[in-house]
NUMIDO-508443 format. One record per residue: residue in three letters; x, y, z of N, C-alpha, C, O in turn; residue number from 1. Coordinates in nm, 2 decimals. Example, Ala and Ser with C-alpha at 12.3 -4.5 7.8 and 13.67 -1.06 7.14 Angstrom:
! residues 2
<pt aa="ala" n_east="1.32" n_north="-0.57" n_up="0.78" ca_east="1.23" ca_north="-0.45" ca_up="0.78" c_east="1.32" c_north="-0.33" c_up="0.78" o_east="1.42" o_north="-0.33" o_up="0.85" i="1"/>
<pt aa="ser" n_east="1.28" n_north="-0.22" n_up="0.71" ca_east="1.37" ca_north="-0.11" ca_up="0.71" c_east="1.29" c_north="0.00" c_up="0.79" o_east="1.34" o_north="0.11" o_up="0.80" i="2"/>
//
This chain:
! residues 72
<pt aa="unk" n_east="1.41" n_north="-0.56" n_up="3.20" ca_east="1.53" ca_north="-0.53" ca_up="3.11" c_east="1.49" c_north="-0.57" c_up="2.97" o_east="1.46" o_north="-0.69" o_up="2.94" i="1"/>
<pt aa="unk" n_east="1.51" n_north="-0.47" n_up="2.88" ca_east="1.49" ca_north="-0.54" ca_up="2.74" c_east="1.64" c_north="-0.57" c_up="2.66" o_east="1.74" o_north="-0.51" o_up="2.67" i="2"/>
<pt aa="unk" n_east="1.60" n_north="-0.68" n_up="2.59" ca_east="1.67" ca_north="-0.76" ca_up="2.57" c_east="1.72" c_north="-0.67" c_up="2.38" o_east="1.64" o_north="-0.61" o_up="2.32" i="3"/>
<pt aa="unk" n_east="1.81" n_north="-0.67" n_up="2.35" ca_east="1.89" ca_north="-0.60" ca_up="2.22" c_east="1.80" c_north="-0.64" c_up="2.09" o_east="1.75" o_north="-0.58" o_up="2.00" i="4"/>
<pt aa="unk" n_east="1.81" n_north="-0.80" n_up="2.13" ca_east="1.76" ca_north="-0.86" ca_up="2.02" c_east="1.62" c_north="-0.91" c_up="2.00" o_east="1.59" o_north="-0.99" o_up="1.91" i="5"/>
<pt aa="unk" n_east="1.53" n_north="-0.86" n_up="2.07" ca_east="1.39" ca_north="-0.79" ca_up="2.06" c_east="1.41" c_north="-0.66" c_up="2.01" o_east="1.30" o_north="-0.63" o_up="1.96" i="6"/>
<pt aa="unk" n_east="1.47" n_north="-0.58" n_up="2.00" ca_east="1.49" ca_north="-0.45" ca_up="1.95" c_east="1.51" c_north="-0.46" c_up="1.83" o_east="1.44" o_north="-0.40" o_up="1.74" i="7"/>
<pt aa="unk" n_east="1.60" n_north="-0.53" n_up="1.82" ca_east="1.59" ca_north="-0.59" ca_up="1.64" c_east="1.55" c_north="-0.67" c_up="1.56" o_east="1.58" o_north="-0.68" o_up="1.44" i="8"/>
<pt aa="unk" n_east="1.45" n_north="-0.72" n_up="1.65" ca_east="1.29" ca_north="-0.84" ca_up="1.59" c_east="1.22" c_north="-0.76" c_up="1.60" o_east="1.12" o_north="-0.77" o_up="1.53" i="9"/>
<pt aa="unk" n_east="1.23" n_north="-0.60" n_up="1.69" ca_east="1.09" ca_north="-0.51" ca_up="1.65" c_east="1.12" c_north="-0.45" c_up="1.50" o_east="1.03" o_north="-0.43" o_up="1.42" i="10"/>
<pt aa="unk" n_east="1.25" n_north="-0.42" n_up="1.47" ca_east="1.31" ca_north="-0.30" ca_up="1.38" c_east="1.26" c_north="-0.44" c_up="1.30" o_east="1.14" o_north="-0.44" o_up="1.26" i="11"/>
<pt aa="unk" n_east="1.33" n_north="-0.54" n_up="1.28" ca_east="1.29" ca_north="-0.63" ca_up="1.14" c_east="1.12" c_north="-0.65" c_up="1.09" o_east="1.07" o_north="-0.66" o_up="0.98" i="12"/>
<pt aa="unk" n_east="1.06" n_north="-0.64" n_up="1.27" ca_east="0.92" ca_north="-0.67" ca_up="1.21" c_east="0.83" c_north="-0.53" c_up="1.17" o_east="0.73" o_north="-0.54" o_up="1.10" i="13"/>
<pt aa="unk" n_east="0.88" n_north="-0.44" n_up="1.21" ca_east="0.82" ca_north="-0.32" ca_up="1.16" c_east="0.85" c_north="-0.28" c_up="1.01" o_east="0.77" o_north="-0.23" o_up="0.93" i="14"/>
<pt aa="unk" n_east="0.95" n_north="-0.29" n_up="0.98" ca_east="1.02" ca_north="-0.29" ca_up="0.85" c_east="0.96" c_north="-0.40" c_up="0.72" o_east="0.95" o_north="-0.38" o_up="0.60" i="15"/>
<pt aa="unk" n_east="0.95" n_north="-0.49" n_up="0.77" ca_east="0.89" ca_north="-0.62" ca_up="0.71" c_east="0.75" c_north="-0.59" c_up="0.66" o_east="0.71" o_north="-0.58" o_up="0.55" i="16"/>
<pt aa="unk" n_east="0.65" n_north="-0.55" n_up="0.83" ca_east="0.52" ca_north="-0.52" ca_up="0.79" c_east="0.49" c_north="-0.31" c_up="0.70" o_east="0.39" o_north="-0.31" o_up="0.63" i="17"/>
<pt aa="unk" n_east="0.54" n_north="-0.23" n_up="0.70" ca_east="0.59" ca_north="-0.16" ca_up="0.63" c_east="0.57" c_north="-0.18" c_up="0.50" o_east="0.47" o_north="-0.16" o_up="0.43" i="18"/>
<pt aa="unk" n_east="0.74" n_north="-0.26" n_up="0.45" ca_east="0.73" ca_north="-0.27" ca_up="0.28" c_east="0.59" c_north="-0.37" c_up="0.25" o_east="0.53" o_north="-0.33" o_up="0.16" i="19"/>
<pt aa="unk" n_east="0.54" n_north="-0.48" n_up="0.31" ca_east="0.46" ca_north="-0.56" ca_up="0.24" c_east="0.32" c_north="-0.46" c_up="0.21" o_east="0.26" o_north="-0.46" o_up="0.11" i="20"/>
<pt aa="unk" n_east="0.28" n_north="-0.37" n_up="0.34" ca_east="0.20" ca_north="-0.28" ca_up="0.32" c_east="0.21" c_north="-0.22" c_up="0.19" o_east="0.14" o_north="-0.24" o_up="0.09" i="21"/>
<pt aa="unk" n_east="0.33" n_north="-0.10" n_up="0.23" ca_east="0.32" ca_north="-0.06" ca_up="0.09" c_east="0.34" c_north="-0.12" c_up="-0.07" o_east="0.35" o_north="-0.04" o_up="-0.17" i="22"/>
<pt aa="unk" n_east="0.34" n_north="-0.23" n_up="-0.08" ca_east="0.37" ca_north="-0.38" ca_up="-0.17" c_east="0.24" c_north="-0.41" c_up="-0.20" o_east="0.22" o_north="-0.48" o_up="-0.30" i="23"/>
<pt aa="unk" n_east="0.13" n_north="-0.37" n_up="-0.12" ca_east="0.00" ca_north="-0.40" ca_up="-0.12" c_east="0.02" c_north="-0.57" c_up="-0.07" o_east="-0.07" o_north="-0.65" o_up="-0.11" i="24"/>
<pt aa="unk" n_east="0.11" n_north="-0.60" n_up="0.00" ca_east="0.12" ca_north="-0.77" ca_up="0.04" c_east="0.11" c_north="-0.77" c_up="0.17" o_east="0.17" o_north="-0.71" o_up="0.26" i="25"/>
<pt aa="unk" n_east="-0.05" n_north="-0.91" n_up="0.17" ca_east="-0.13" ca_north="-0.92" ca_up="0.29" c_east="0.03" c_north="-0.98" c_up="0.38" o_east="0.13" o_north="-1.03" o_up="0.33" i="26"/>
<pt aa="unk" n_east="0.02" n_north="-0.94" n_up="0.54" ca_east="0.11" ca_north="-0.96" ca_up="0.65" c_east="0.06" c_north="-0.97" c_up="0.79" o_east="0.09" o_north="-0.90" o_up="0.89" i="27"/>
<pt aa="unk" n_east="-0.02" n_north="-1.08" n_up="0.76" ca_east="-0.06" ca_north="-1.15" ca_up="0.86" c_east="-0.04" c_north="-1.22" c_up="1.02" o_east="-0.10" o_north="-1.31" o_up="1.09" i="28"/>
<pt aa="unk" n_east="0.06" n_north="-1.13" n_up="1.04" ca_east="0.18" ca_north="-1.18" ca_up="1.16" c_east="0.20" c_north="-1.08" c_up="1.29" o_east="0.26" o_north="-0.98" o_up="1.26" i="29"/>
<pt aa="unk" n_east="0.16" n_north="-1.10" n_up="1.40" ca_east="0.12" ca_north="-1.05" ca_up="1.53" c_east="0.34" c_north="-1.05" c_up="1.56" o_east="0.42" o_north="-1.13" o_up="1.51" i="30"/>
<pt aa="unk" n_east="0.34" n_north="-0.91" n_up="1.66" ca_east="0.47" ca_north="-0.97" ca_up="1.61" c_east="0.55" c_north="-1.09" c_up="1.75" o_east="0.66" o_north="-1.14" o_up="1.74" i="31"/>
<pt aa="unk" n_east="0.46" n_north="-1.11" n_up="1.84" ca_east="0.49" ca_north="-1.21" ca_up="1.88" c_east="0.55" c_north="-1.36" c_up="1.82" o_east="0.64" o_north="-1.44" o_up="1.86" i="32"/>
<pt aa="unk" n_east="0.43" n_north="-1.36" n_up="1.70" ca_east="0.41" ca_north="-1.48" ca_up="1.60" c_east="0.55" c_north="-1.51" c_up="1.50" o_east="0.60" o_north="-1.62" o_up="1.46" i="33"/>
<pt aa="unk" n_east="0.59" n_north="-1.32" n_up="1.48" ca_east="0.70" ca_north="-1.34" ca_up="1.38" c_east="0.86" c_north="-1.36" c_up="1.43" o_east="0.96" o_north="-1.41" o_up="1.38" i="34"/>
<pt aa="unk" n_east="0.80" n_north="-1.29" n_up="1.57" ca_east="0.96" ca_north="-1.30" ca_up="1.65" c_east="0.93" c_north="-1.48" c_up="1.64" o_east="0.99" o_north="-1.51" o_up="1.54" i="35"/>
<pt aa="unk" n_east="0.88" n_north="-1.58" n_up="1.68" ca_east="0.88" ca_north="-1.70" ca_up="1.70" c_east="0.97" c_north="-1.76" c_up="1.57" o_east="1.07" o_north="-1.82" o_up="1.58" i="36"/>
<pt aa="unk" n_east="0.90" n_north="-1.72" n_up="1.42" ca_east="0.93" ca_north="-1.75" ca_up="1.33" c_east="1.10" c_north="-1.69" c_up="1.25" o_east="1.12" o_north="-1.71" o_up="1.13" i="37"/>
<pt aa="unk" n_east="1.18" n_north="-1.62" n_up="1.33" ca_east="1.31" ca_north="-1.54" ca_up="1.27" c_east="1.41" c_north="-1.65" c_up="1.37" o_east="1.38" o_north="-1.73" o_up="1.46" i="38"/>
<pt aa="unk" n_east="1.53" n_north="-1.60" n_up="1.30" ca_east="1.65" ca_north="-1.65" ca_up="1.39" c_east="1.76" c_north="-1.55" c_up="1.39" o_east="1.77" o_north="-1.44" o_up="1.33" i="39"/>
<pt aa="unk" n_east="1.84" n_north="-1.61" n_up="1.48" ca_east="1.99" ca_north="-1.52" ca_up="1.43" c_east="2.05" c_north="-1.51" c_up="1.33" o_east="2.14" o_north="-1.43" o_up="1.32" i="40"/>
<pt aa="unk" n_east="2.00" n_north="-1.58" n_up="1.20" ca_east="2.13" ca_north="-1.60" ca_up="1.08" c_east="2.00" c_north="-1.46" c_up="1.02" o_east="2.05" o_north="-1.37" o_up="0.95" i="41"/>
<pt aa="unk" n_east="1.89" n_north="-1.45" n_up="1.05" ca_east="1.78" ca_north="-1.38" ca_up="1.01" c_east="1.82" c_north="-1.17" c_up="1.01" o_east="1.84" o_north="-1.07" o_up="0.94" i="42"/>
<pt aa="unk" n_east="1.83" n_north="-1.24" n_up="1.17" ca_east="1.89" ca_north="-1.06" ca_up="1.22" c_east="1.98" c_north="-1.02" c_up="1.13" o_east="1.97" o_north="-0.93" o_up="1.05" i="43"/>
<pt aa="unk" n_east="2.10" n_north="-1.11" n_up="1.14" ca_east="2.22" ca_north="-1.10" ca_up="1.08" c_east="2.22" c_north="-1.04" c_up="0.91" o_east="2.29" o_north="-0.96" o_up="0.85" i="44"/>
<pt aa="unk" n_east="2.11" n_north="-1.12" n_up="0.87" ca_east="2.14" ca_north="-1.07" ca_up="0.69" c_east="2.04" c_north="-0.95" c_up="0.67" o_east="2.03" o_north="-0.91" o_up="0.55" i="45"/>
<pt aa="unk" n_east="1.95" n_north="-0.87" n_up="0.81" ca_east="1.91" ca_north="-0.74" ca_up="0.80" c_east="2.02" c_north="-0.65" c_up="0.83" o_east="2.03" o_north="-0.55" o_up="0.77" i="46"/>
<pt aa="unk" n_east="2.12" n_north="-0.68" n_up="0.92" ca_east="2.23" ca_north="-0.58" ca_up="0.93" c_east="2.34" c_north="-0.63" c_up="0.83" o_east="2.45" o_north="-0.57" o_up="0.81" i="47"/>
<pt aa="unk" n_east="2.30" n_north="-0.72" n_up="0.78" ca_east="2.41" ca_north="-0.70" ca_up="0.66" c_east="2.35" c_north="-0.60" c_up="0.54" o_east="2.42" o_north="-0.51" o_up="0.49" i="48"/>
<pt aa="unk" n_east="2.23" n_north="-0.63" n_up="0.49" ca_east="2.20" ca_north="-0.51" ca_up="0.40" c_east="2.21" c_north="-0.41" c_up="0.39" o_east="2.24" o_north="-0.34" o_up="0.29" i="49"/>
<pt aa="unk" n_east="2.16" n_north="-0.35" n_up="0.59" ca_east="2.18" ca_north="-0.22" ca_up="0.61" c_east="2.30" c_north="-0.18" c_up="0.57" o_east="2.31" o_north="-0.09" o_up="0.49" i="50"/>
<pt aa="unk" n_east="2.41" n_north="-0.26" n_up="0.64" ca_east="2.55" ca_north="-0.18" ca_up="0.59" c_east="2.58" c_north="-0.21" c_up="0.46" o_east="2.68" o_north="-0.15" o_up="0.41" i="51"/>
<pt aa="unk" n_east="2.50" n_north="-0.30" n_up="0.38" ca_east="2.59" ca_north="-0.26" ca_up="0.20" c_east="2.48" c_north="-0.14" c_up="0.15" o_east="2.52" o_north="-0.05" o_up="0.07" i="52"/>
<pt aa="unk" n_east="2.38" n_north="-0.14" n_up="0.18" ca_east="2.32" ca_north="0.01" ca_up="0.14" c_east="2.40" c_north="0.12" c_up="0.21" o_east="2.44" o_north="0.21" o_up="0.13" i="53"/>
<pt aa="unk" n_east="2.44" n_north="0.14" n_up="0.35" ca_east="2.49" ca_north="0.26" ca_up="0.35" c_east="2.63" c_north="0.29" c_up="0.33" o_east="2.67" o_north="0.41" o_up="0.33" i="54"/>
<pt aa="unk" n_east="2.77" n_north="0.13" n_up="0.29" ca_east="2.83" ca_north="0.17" ca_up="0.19" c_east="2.83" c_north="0.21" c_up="0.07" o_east="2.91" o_north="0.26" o_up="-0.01" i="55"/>
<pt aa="unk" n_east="2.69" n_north="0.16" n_up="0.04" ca_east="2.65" ca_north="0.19" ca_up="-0.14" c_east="2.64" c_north="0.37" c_up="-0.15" o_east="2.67" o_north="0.45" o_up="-0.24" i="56"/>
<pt aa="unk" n_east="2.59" n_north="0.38" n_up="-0.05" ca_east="2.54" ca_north="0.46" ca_up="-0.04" c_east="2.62" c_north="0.63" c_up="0.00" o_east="2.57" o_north="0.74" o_up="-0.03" i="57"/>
<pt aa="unk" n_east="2.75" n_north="0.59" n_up="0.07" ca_east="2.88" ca_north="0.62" ca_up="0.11" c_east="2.94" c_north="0.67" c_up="0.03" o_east="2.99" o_north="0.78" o_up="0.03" i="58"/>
<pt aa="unk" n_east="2.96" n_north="0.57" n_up="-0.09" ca_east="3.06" ca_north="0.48" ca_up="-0.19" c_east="2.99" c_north="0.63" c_up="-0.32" o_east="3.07" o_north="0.70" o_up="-0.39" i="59"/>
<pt aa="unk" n_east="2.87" n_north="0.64" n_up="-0.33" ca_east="2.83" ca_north="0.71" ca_up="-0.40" c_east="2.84" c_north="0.84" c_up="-0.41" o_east="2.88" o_north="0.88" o_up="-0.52" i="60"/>
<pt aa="unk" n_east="2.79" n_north="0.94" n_up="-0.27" ca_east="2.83" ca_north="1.03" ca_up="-0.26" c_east="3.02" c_north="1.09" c_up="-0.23" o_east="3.04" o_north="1.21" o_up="-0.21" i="61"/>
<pt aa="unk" n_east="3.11" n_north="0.99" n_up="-0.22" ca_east="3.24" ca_north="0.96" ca_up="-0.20" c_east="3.31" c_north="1.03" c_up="-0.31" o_east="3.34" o_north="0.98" o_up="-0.42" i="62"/>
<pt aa="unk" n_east="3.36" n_north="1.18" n_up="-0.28" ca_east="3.42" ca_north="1.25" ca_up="-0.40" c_east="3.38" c_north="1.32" c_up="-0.49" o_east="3.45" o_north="1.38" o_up="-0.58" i="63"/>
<pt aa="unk" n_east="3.23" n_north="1.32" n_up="-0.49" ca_east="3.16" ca_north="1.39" ca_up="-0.60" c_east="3.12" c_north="1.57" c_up="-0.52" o_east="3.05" o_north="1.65" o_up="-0.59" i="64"/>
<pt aa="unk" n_east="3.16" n_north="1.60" n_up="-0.39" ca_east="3.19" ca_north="1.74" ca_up="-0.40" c_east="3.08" c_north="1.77" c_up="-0.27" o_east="3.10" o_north="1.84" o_up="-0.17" i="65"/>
<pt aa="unk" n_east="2.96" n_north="1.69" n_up="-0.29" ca_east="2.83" ca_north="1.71" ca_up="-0.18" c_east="2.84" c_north="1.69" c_up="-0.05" o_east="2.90" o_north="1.60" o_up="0.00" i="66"/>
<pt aa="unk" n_east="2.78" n_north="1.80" n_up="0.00" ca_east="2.83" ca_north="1.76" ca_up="0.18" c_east="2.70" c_north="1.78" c_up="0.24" o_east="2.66" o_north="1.89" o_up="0.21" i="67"/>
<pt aa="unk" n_east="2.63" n_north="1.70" n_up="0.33" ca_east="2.58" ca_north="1.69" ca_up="0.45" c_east="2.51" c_north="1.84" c_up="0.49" o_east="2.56" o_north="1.86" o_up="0.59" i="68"/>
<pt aa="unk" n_east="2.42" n_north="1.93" n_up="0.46" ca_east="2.38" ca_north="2.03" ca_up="0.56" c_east="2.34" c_north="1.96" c_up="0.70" o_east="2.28" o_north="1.86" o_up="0.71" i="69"/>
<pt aa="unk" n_east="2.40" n_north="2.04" n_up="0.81" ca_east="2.41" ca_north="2.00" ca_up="0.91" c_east="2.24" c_north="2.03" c_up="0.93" o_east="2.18" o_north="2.11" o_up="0.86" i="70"/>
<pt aa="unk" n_east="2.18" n_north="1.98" n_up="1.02" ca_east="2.02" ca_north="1.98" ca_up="1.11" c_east="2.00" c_north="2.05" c_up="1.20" o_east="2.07" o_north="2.04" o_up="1.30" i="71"/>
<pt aa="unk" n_east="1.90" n_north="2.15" n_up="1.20" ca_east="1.90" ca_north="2.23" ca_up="1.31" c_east="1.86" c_north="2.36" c_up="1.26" o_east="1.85" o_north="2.46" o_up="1.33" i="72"/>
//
């Protein structure tokens, strides 16, 4: 059974090693090593960003007329 919050130590650690990559910043961290080193208050202020970016992001397109082409 996998556990939620390994799901979101993978999403944080892939995301983490990602930007530092493209940052050109060395990321030295197996993610065994980095799940050891995160906590809950850690998870928590990745899903708080997510949701002020995609109210920002909401907030922006909100009224200005643009809609969504559906996929497919």
């Amino acid at each position: 059974m996998v556990e939620v919050r390994s799901i979101g130590a993978t999403l944080l650690y892939c995301c983490t090693a990602s930007a530092c990559s493209a940052d050109g910043v060395a990321f030295g961290l197996e993610l065994d090593e980095f799940c050891d080193l995160i906590g809950p208050e850690d998870m928590e202020r990745m899903s708080a960003g997510i949701r002020t970016e995609a109210d920002s992001k909401s907030a922006a397109t909100e009224g200005d007329g643009s809609k969504k082409k559906p996929r497919g």
